[in-house]
C-alpha positions as CSV (number, residue, x, y, z in Angstrom):
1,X,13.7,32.3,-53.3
2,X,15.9,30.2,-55.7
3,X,15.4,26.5,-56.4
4,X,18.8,25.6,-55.4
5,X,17.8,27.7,-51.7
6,X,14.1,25.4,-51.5
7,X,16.6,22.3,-52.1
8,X,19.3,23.4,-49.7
9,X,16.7,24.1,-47.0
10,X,15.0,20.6,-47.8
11,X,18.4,18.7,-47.4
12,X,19.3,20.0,-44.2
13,X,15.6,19.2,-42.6
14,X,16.6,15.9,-43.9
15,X,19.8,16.2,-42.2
16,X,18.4,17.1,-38.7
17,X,15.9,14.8,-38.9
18,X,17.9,11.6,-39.5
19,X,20.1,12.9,-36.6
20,X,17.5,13.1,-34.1
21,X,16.0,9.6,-35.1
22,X,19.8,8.3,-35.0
23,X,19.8,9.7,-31.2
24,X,16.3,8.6,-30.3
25,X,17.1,5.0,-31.8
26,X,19.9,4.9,-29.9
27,X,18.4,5.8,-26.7
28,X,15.8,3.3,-27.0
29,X,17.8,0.6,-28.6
30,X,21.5,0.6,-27.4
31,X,21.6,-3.1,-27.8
32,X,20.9,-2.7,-31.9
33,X,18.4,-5.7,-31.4
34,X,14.9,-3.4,-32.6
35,X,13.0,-5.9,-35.4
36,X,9.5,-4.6,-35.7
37,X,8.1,-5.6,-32.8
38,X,10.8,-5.3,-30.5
39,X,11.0,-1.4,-31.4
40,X,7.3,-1.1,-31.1
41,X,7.3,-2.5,-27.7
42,X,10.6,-0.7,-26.8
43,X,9.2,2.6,-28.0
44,X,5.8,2.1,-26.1
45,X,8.0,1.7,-22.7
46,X,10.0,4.7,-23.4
47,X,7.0,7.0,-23.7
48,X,5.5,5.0,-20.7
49,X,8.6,5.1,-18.2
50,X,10.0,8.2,-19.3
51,X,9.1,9.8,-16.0
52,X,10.9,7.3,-14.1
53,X,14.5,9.4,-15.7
54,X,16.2,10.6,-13.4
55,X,16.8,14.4,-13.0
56,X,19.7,15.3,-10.4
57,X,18.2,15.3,-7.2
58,X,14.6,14.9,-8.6
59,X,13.0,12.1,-9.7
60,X,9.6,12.6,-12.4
61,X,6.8,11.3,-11.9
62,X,5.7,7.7,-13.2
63,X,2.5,7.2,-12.5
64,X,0.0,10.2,-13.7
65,X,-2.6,11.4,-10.9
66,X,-5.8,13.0,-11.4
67,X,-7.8,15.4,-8.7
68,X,-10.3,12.2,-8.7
69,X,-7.4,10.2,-6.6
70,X,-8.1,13.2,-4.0
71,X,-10.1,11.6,-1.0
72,X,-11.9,13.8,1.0
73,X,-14.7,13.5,3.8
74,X,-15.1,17.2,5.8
75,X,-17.4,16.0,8.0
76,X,-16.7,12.7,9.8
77,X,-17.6,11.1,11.4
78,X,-21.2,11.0,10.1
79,X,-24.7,8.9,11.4
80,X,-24.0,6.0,8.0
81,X,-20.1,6.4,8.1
82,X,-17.8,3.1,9.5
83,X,-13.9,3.6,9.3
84,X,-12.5,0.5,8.7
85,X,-8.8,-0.1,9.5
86,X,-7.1,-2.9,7.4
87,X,-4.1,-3.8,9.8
88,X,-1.2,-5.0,8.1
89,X,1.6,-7.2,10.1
90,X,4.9,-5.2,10.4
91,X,3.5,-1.8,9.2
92,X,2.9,0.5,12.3
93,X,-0.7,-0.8,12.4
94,X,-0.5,-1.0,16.0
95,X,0.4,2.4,16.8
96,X,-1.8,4.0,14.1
97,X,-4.6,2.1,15.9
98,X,-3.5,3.3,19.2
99,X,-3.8,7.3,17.7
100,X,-7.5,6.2,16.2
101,X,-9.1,5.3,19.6
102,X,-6.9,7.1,22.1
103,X,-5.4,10.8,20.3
104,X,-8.2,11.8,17.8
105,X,-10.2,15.1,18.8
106,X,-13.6,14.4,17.2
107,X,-16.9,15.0,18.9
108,X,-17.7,11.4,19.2
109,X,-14.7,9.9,20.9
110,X,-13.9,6.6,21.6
111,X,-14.1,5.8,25.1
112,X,-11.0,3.2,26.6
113,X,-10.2,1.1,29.3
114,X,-6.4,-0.7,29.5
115,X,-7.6,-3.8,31.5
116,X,-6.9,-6.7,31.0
117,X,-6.1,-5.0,27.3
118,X,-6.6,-1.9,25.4
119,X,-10.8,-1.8,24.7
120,X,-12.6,0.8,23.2
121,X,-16.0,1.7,22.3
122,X,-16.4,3.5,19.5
123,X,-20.0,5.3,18.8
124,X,-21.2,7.9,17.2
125,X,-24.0,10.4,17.6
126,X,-24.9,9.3,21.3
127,X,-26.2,6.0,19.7
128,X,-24.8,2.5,18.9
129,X,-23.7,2.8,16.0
130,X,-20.0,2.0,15.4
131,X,-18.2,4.5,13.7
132,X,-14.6,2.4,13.6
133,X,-14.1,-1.0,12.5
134,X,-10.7,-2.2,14.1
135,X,-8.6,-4.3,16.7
136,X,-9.4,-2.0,19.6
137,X,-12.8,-1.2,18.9
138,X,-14.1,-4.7,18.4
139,X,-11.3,-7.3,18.4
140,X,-10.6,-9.3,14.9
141,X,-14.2,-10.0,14.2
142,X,-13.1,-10.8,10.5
143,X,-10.8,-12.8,11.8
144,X,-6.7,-12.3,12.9
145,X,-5.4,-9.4,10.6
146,X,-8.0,-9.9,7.9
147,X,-7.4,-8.6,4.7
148,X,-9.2,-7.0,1.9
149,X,-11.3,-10.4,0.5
150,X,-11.9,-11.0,4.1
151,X,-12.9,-7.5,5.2
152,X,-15.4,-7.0,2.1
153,X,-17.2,-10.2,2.4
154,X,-17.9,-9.9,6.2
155,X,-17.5,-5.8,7.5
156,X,-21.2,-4.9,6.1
157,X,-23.0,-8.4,7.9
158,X,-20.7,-7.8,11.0
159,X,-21.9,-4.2,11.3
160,X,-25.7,-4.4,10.5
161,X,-26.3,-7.3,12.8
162,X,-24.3,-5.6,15.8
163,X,-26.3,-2.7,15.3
164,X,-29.5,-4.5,14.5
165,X,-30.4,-1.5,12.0
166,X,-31.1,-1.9,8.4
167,X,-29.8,0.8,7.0
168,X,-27.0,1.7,4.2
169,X,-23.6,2.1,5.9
170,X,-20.3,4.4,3.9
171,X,-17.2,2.2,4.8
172,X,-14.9,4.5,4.6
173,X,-11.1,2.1,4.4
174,X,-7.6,3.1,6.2
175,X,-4.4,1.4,6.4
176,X,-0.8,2.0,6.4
177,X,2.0,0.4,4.3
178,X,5.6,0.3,5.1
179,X,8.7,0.1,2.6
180,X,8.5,-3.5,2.0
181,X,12.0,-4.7,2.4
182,X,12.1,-3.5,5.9
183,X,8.7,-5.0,6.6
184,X,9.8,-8.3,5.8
185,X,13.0,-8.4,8.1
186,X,10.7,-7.3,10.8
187,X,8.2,-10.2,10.4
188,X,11.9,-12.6,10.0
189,X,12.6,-11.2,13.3
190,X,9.3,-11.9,15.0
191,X,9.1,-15.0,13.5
192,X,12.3,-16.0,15.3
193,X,11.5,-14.9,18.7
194,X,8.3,-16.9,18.9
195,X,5.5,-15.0,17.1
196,X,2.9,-16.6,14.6
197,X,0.0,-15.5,13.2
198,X,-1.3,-18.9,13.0
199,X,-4.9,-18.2,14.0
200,X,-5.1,-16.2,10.4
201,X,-8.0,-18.1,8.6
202,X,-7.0,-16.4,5.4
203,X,-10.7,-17.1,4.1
204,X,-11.8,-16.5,0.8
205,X,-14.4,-17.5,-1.5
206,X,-16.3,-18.7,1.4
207,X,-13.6,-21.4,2.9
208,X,-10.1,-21.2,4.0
209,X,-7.3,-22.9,2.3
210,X,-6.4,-26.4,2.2
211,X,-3.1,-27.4,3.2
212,X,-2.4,-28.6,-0.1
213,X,-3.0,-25.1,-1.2
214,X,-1.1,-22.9,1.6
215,X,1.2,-25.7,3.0
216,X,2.6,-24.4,6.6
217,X,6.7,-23.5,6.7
218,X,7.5,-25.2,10.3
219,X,6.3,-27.5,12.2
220,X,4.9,-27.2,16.1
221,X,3.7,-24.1,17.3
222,X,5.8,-21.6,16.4
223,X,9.2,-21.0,13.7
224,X,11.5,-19.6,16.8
225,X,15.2,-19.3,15.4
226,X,14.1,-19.8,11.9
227,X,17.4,-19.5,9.6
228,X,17.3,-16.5,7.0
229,X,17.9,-19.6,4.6
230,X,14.8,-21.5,5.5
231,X,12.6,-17.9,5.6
232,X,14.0,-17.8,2.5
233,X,13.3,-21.1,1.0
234,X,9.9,-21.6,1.7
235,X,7.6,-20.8,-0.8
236,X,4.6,-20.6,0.9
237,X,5.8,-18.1,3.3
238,X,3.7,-14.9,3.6
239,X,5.6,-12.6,4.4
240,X,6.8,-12.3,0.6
241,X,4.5,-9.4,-0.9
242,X,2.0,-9.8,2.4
243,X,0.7,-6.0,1.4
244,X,0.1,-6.4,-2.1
245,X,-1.6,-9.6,-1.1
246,X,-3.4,-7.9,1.9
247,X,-5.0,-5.1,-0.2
248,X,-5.7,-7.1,-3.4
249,X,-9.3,-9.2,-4.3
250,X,-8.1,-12.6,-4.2
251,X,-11.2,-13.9,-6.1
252,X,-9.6,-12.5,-9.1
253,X,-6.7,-15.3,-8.8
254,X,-8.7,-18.3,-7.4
255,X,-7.7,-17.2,-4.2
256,X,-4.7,-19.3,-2.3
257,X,-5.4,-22.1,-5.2
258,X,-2.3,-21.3,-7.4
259,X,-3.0,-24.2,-10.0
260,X,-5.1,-22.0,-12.9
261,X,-2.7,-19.7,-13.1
262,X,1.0,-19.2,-13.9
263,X,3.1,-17.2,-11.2
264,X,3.9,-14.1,-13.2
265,X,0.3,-13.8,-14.4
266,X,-1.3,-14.2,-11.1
267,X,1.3,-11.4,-9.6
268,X,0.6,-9.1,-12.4
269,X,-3.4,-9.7,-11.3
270,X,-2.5,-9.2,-7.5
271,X,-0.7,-6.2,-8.1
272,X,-3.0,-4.3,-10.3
273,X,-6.2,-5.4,-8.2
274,X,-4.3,-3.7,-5.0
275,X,-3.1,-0.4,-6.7
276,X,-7.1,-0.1,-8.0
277,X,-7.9,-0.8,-3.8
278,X,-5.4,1.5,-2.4
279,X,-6.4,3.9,-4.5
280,X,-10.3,3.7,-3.8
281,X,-9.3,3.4,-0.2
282,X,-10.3,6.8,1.8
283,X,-6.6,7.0,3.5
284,X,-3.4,5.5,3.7
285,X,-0.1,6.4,5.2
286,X,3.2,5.5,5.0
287,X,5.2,4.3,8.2
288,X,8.4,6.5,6.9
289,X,6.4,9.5,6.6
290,X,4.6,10.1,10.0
291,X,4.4,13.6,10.4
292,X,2.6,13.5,6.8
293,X,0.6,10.7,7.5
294,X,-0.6,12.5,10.2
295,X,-1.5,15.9,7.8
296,X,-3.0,13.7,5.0
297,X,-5.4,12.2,7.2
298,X,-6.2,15.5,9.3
299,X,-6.9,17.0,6.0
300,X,-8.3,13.8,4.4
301,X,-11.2,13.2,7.2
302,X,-11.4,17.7,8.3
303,X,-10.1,16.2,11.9
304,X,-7.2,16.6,14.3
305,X,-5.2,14.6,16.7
306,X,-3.9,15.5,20.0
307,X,-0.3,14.7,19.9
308,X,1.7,14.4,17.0
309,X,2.7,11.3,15.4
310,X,6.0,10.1,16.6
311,X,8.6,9.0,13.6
312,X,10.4,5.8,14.8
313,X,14.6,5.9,13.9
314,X,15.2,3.7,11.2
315,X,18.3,2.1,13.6
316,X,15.8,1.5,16.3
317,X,13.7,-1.0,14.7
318,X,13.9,-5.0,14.3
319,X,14.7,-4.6,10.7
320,X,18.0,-2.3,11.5
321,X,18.5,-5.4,13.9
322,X,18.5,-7.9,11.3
323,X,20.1,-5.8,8.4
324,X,23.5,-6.1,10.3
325,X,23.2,-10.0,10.3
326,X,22.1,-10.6,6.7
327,X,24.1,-11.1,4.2
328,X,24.2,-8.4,1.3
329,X,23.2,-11.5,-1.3
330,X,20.4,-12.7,1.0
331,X,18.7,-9.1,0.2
332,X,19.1,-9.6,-2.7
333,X,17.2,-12.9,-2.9
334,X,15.0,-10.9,-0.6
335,X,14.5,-8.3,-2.6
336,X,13.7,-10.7,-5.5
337,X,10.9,-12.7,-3.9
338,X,9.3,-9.4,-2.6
339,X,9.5,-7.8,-6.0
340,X,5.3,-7.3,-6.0
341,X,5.3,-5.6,-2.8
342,X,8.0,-3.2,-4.0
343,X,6.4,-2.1,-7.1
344,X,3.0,-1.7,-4.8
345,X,5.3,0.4,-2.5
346,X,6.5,2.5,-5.4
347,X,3.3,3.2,-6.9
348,X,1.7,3.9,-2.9
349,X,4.8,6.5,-2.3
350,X,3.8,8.5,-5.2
351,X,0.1,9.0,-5.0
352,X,0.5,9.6,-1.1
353,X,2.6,12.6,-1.8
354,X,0.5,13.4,-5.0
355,X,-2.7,13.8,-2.0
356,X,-0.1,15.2,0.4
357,X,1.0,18.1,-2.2
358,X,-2.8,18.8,-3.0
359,X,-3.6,19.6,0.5
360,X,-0.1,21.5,0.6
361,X,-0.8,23.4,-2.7
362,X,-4.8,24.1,-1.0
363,X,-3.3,25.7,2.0
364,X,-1.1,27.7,0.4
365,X,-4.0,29.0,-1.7
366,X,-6.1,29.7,0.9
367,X,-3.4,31.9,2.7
368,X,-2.9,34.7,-0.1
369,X,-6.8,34.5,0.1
370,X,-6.5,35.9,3.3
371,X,-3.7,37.7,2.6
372,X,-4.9,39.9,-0.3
């Protein structure tokens, strides 16, 4: 091969190599504003979000899964094994816990009566020993719709002194999220027609909030024919990012004490703390998905329920209600003040059908077994 080939060959690697640089620069910075450390950030979010590209009818992945996000208990329940449902406001909770004590085919039943209200009693192994922690099994012993902080600091006490054994129970966690902008028009709606959750003692830390620290929205008992502009307004109102809050260790931000630490900070902390729980918890479903919320957790816990779970149409509900009376720039502010509850949401839709497709993937497999 001639020098003047080698050089040739060498100028047009040079060539290419520019051009795809030229493309990749312009991808990453189309605003031409990349100094150093703007391009080193800029490039570190391209390589982190490149899933997120859209594809045509397929989105890729963001977040990346590993078989160690799989939960899986075959036999269940067992003698040391406590489901405990974490019942979030607005998110299906109620019927979910309906199909828990009244349409789940395991050997150990829960055993109902309807008056005054729904009661169950939930034992396993012919003994008394709970097997499920929730509203109609025991009431709100944690208090109204307790949340994670509240759960973990008082479940274990709770359960050892009702059972008067001393012995080392698996709590074995369950809830159900719903997509978050619809979750919050459905507690705007309750909140109108009379319905507080007032009695929530929101404890953490030992205490429950001051005032000062979680100042109340209305006056009187309830916030009947609240405005969307004063829902909107307050700041102390709840409902904004209510799961991310729910699922999240609120030591980790000084609980309801929001003095220490600046807002985007303490979201950031809220938000990571309840991915880490929800994805520690043994099950979770989404109220979109109910026929495979019901799979994932037959497959989850090596159960089965009775009657399928029913999938409510999305013009039926209160939020359909309210979505025709809301202005499209009050969603927006919505959407805004809700932002931590939607990026929770996000991240709980993909690792729900990353444990649904596992289970799909494991069926499939276990057919040609049979087959071959």
């Amino acid at each position: 091969m001639s020098v003047f080939t080698r050089w040739s060959q060498l100028a047009i690697l040079a060539v290419c190599s520019s051009l795809v640089l030229f493309l990749f620069m312009s991808y990453i910075c189309p605003d031409r504003s990349c100094g150093t450390k703007n391009l080193l950030r800029k490039i570190n979010y391209a390589t982190r979000t490149l899933g997120s590209v859209s594809t045509g009818k397929r989105k890729l992945r963001i977040y990346r899964f590993k078989n160690d996000s799989i939960k899986r208990f075959p036999v269940f329940p067992t003698r040391r094994q406590v489901m405990v449902f974490l019942h979030m406001q607005k998110t299906g909770g109620t019927t979910f816990g309906k199909h828990l004590v009244q349409n789940l085919n395991i050997s150990y039943p829960c055993k109902c009566r309807k008056v005054p209200k729904l009661r169950c009693k939930c034992t396993s192994h012919n003994s008394t020993r709970i097997w499920l922690f929730s509203r109609y099994s025991l009431g709100w012993p944690c208090g109204l719709h307790s949340d994670w902080t509240e759960l973990h600091a008082c479940v274990p006490d709770y359960v050892k002194k009702r059972d008067g054994l001393n012995i080392k129970r698996q709590y074995l966690y369950v809830t159900f999220l719903r997509e978050p902008t619809s979750r919050v028009l459905s507690e705007f709606r309750c909140y109108q027609r009379g319905t507080t959750w007032a009695a929530s003692s929101h404890k953490c830390n030992g205490r429950t909030p001051t005032k000062k620290e979680l100042p109340p929205c209305y006056e009187g008992d309830t916030w009947e024919e609240v405005t969307v502009e004063d829902f909107l307004a307050c700041k102390s109102n709840l409902a904004f990012n209510r799961q991310a809050r729910m699922l999240a260790d609120l030591r980790l931000v000084n609980c309801y004490n929001i003095t220490g630490i600046g807002p985007k900070k303490r979201d950031k902390i809220i938000l990571k703390s309840a991915m880490r729980n929800l994805q520690s918890m043994a099950y979770f479903g989404l109220t979109e998905y109910q026929k495979e919320s019901q799979y994932l957790f037959e497959k989850t816990f090596g159960v089965k329920f009775f009657r399928p779970f029913a999938q409510k149409a999305e013009d039926d509900t209160r939020a359909a209600d309210v979505m025709t009376d809301i202005e499209p720039a009050d969603i927006q502010r919505l959407k805004k003040l809700n932002i931590v509850d939607i990026r929770l949401y996000a991240f709980a839709k993909e690792l729900f059908f990353y444990r649904v497709k596992y289970f799909k993937d494991q069926d499939k497999r276990n057919i040609q077994k049979k087959e071959r």
